[in-house]
SETI-894590 format. One line per 4 residues: their letters; for each residue x, y, z of N, C-alpha, C, O. Coordinates in Angstrom, 2 decimals. Layout:
N
A) X Y Z X Y Z X Y Z X Y Z  ... $
***
This chain:
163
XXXX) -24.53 14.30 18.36 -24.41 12.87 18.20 -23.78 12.54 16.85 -22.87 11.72 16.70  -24.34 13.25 15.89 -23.38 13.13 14.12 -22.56 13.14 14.66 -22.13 12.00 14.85  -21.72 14.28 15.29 -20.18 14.94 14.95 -19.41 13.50 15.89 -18.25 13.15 15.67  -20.04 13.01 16.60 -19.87 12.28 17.61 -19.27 10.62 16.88 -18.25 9.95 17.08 $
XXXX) -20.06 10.50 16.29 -19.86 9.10 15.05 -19.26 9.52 14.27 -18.42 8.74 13.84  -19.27 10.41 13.87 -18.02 11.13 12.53 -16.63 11.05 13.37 -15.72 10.46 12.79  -16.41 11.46 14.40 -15.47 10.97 14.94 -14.96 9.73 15.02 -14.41 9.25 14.03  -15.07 8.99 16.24 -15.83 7.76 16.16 -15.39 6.79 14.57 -14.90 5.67 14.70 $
XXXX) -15.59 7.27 13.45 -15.32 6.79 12.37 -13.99 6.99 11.62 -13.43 6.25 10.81  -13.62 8.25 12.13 -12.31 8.81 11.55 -11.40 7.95 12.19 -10.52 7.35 11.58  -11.65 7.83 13.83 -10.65 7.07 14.48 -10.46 5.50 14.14 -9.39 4.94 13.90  -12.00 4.78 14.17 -11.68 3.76 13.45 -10.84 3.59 11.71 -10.13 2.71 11.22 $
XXXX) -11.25 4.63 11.30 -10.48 4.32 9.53 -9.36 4.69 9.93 -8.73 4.25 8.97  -8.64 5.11 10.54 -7.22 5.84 10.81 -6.50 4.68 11.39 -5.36 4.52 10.96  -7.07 3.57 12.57 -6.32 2.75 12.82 -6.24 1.91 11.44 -5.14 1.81 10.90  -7.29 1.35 10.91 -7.38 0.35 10.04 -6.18 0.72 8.97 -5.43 -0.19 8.61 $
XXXX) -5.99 2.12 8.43 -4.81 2.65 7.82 -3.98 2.30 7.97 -3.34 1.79 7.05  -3.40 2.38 9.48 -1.79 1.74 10.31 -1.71 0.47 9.93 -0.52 0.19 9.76  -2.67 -0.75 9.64 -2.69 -2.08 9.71 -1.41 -2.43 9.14 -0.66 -3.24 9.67  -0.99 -1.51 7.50 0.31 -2.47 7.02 1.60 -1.52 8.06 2.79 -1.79 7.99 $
XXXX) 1.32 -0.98 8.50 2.46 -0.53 9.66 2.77 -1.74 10.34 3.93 -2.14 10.26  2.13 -2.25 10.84 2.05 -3.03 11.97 2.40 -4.66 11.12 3.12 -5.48 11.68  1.82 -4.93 9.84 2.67 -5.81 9.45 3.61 -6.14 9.21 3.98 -7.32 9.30  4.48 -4.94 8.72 6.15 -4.33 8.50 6.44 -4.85 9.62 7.09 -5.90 9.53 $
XXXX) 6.05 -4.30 11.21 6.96 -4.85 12.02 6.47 -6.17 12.75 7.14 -6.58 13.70  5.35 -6.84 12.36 5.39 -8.08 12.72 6.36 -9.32 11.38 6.84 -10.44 11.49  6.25 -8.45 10.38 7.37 -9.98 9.88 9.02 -9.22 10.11 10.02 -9.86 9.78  9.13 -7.91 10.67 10.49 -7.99 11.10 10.61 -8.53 12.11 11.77 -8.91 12.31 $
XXXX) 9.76 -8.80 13.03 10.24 -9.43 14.39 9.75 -11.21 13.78 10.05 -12.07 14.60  9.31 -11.56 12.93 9.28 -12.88 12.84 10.63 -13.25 11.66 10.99 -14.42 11.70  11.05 -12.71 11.07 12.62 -12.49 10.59 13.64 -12.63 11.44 14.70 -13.25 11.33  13.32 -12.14 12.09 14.77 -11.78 13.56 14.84 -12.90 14.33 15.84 -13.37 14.87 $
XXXX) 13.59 -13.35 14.34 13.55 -14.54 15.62 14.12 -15.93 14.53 14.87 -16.86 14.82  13.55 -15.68 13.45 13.59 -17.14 12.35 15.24 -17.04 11.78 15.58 -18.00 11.08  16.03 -16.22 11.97 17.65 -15.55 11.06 17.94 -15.98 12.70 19.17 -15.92 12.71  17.55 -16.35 14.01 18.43 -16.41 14.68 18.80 -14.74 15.55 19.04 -14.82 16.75 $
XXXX) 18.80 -14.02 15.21 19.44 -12.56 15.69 18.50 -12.14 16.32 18.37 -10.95 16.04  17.46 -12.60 17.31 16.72 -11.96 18.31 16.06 -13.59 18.99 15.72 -14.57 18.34  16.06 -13.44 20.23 15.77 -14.01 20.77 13.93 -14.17 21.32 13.25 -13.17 21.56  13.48 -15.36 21.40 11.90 -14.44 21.40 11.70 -14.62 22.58 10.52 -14.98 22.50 $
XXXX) 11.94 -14.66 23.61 11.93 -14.29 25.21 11.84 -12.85 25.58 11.05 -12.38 26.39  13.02 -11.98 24.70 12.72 -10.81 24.66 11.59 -10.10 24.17 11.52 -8.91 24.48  10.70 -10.60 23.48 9.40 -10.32 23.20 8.26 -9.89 24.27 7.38 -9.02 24.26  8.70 -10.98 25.31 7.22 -10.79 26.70 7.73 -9.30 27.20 7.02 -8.80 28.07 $
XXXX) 8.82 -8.56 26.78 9.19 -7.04 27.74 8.58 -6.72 26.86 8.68 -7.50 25.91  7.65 -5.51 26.61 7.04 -4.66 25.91 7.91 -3.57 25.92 8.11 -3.23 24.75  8.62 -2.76 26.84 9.18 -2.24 26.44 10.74 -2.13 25.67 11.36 -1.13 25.32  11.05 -3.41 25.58 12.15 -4.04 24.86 11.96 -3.69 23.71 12.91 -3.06 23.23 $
XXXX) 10.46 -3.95 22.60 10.40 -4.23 21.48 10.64 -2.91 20.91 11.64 -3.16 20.24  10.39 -1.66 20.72 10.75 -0.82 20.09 12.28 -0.72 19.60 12.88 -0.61 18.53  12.58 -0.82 20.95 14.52 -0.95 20.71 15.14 -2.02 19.66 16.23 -1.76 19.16  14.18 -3.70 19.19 14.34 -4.31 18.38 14.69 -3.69 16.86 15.52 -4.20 16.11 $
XXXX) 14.14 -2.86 16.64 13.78 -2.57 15.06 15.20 -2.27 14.41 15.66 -2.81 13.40  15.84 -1.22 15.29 17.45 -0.12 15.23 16.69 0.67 14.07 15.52 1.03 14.02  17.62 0.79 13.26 17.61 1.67 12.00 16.38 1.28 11.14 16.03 2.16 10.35  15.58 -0.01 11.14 14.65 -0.44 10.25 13.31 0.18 10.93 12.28 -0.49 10.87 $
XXXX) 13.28 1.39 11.54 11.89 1.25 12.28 11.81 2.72 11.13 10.78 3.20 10.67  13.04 3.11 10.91 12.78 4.57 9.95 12.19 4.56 8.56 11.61 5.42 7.89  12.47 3.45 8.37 12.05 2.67 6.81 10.17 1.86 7.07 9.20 1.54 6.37  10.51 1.86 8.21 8.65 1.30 8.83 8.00 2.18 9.01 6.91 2.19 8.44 $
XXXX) 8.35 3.21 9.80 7.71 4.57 9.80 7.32 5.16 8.38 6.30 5.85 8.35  7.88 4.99 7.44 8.34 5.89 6.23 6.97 5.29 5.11 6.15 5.98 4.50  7.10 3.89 5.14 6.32 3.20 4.44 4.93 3.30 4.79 3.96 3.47 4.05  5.02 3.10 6.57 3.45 3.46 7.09 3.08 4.94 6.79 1.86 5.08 6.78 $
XXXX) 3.57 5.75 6.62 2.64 7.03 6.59 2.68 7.32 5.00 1.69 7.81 4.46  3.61 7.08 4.41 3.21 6.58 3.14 1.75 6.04 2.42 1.09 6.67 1.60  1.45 4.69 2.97 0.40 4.06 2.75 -0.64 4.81 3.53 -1.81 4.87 3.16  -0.21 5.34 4.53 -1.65 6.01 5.46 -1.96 7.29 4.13 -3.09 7.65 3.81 $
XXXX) -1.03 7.68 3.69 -1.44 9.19 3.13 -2.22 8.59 2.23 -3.43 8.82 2.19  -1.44 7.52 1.18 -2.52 6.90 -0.32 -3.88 6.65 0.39 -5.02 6.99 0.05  -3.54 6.11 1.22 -5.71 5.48 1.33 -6.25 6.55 1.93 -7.47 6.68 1.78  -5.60 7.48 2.65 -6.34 8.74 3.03 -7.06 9.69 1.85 -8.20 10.13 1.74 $
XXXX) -6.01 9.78 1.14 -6.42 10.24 -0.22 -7.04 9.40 -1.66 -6.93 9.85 -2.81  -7.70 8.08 -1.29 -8.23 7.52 -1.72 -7.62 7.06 -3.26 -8.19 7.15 -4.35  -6.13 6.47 -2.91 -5.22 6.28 -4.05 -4.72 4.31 -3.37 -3.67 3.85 -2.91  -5.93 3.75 -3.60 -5.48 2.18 -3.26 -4.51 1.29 -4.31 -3.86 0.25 -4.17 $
XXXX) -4.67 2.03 -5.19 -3.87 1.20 -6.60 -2.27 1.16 -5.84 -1.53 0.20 -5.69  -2.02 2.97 -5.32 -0.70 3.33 -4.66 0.14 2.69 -3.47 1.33 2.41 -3.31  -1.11 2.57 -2.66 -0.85 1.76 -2.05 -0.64 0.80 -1.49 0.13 0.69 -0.53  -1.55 -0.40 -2.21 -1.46 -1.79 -2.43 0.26 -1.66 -3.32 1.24 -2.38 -3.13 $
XXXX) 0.19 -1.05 -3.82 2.12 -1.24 -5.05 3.04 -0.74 -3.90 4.24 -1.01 -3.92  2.52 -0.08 -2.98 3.76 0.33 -1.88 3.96 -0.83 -1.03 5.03 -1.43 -0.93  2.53 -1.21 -0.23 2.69 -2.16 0.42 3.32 -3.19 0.31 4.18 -3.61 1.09  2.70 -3.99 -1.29 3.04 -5.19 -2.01 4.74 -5.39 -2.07 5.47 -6.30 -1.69 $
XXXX) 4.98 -4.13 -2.73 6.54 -4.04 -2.88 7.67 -3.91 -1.74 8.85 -4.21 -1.89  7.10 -3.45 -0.65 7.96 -3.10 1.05 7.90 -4.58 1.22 8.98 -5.17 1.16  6.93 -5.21 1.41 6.56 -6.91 1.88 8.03 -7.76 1.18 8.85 -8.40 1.83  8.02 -7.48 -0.50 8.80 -8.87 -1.47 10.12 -8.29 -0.97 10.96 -9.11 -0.60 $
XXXX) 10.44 -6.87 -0.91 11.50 -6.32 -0.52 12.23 -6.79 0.85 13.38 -7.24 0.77  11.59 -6.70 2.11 11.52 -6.69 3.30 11.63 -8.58 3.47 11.95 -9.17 4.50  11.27 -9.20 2.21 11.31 -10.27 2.72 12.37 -11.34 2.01 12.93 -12.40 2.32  12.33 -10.40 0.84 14.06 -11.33 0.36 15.61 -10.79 1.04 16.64 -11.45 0.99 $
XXXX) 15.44 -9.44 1.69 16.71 -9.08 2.40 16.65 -9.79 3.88 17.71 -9.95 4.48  15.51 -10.19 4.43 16.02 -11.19 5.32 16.23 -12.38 4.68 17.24 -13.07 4.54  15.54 -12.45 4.45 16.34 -14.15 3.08 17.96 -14.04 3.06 18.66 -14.80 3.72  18.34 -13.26 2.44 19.67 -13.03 2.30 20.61 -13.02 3.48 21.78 -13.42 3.47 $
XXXX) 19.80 -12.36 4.76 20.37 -12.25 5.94 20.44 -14.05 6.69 21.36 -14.54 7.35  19.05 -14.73 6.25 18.86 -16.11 6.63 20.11 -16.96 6.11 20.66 -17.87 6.73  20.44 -16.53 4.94 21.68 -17.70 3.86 23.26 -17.01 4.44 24.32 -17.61 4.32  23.13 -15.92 4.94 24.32 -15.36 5.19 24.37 -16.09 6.93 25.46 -16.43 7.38 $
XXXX) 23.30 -16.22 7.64 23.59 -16.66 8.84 24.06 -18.26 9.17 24.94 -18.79 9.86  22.96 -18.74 8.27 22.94 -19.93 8.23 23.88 -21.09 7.28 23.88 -22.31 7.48  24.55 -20.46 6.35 25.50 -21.41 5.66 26.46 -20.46 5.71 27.16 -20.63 4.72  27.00 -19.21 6.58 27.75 -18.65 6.62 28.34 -18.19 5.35 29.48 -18.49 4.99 $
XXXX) 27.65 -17.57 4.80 28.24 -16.68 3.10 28.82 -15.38 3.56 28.66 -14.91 4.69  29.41 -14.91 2.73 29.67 -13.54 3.20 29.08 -12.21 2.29 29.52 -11.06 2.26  27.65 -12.91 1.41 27.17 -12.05 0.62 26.10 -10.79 1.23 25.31 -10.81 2.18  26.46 -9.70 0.25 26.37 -8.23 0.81 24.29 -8.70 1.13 23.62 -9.62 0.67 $
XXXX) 23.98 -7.74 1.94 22.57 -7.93 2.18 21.49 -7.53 1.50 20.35 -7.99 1.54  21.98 -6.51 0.77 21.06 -6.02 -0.42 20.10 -5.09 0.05 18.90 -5.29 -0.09  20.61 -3.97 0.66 19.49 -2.98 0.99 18.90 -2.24 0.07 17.95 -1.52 0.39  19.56 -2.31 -1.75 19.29 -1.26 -2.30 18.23 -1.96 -2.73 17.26 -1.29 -3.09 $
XXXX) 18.15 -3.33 -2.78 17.40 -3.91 -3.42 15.50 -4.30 -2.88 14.58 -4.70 -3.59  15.51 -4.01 -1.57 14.67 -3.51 -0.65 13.92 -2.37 -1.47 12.90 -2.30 -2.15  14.98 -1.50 -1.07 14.37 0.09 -1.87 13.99 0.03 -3.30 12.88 0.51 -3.55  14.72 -0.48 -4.36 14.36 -1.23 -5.87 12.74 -2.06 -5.42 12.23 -2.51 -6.44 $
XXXX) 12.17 -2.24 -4.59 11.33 -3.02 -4.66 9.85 -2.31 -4.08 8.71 -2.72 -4.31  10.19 -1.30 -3.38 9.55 0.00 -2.69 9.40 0.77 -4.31 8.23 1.12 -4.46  9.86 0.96 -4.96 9.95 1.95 -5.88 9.23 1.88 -7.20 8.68 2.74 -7.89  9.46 0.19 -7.38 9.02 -0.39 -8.31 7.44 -0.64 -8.06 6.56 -0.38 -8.89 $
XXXX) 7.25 -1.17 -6.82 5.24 -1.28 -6.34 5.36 0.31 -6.52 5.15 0.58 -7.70  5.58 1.21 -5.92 5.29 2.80 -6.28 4.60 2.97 -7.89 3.50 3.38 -8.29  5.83 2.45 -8.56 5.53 2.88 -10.44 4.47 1.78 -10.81 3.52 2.26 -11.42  4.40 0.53 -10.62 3.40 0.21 -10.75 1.93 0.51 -10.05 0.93 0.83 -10.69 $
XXXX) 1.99 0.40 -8.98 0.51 1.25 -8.58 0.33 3.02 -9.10 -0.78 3.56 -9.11  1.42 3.64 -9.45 1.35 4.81 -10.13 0.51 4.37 -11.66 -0.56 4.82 -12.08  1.33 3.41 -12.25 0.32 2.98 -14.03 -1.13 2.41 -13.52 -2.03 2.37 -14.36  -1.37 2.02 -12.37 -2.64 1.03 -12.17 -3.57 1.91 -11.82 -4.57 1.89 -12.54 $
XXXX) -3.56 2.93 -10.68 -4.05 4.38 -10.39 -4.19 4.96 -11.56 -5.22 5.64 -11.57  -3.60 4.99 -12.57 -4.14 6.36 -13.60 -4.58 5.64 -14.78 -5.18 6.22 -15.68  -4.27 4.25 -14.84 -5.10 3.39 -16.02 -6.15 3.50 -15.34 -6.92 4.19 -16.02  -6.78 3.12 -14.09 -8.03 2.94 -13.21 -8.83 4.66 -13.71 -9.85 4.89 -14.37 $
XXXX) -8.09 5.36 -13.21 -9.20 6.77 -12.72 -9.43 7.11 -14.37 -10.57 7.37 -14.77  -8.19 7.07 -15.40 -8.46 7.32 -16.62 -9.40 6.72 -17.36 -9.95 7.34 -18.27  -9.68 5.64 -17.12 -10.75 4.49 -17.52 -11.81 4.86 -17.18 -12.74 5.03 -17.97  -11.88 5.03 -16.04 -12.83 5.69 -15.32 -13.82 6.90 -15.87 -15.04 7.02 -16.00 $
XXXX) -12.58 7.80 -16.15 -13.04 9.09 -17.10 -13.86 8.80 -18.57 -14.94 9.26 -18.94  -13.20 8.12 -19.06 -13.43 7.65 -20.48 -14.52 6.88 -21.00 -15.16 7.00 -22.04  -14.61 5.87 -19.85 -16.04 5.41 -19.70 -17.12 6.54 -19.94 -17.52 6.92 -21.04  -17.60 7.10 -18.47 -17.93 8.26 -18.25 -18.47 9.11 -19.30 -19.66 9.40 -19.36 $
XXXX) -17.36 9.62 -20.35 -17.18 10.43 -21.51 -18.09 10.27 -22.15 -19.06 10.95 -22.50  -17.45 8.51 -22.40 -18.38 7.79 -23.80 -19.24 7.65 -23.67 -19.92 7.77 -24.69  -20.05 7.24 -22.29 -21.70 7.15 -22.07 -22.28 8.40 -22.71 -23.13 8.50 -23.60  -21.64 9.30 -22.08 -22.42 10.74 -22.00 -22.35 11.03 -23.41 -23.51 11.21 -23.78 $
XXXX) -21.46 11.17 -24.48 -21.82 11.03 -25.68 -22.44 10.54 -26.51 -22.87 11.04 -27.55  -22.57 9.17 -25.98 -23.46 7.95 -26.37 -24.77 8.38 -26.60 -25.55 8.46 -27.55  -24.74 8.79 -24.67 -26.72 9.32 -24.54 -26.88 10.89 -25.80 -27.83 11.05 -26.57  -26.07 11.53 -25.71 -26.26 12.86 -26.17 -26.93 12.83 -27.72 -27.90 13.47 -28.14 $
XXXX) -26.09 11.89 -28.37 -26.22 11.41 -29.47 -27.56 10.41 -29.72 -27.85 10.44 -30.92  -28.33 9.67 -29.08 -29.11 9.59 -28.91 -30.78 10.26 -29.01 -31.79 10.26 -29.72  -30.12 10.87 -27.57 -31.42 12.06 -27.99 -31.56 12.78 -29.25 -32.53 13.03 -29.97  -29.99 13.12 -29.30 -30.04 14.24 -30.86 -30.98 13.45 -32.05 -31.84 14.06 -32.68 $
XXXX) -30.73 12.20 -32.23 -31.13 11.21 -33.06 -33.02 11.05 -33.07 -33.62 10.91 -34.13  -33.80 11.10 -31.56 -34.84 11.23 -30.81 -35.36 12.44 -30.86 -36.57 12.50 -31.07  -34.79 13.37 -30.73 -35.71 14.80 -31.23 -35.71 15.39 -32.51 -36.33 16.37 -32.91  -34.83 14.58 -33.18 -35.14 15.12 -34.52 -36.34 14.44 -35.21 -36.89 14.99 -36.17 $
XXXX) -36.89 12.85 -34.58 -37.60 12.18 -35.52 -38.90 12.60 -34.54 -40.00 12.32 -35.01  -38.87 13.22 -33.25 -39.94 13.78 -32.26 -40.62 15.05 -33.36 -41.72 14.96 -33.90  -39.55 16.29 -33.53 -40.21 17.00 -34.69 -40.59 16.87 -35.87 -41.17 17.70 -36.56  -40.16 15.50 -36.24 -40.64 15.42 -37.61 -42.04 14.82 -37.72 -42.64 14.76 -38.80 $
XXX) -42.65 14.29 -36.28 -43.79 13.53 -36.22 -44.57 14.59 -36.35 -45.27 14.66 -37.36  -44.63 15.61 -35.41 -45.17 16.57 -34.90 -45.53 17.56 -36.25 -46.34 18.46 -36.04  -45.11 17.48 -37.27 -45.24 18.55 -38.46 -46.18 18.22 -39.06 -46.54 18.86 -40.05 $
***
């Protein structure tokens, strides 16, 4: 019955993991429909929607197992900066795609700038992760020195009663 709920639990934390997967491709399909370039009729085929993504499902894939690995490995700083950053990324290059559709510009779409934004939540949840766990440590340290010093302070005036 343990091994049974230990299961059972893995499977639930494993979906909950996928969750920003699944947001990636719900604001690409609410992008597509809002830029005009997908129709949302095509939505009720279920098997239509995969074929929606094209080339952006590799960059969804990439990000989701990404974030699945950080919280697997209990690195949330990492992955909140991955997530955070795929989202501002993912959501100013349809922007760009919105101004290029809609007032007809002919400005470039900015994919690098997507990835600049993936990279950048990366380095910041990289400084936030190791300010966190380092803090962490240091705290830790200083207690334990704190107390050590303490006692040292406590058994010396313990033997001096005692004489």
């Amino acid at each position: 019955m343990k091994s049974l709920l230990g299961f059972i639990a893995f499977i639930i934390s494993s979906v909950i993991r996928i969750i920003p997967f699944l947001i990636f491709l719900m604001l690409h399909l609410f992008w597509s429909v809002y830029t005009y370039q997908l129709d949302p009729l095509k939505l009720l085929d279920v098997r239509v929607i995969p074929t929606l993504f094209g080339d952006f499902m590799w960059i969804y894939i990439a990000l989701g197992v990404i974030i699945f690995v950080f919280l697997t490995l209990e690195f949330p700083f990492l992955a909140w900066g991955v997530f955070i950053g795929g989202i501002i990324g993912q959501n100013l290059f349809f922007l760009r795609q919105w101004e290029n559709i809609i007032y007809k510009l002919g400005k470039p779409t900015l994919l690098y700038r997507w990835f600049f934004f993936i990279y950048a939540g990366l380095l910041i949840g990289f400084i936030l992760q190791c300010i966190f766990t380092g803090g962490r440590k240091v705290i830790k340290i200083s207690r334990y020195n704190r107390l050590r010093r303490m006692n040292n302070r406590t058994a010396g005036t313990e033997l001096k009663n005692q004489a």
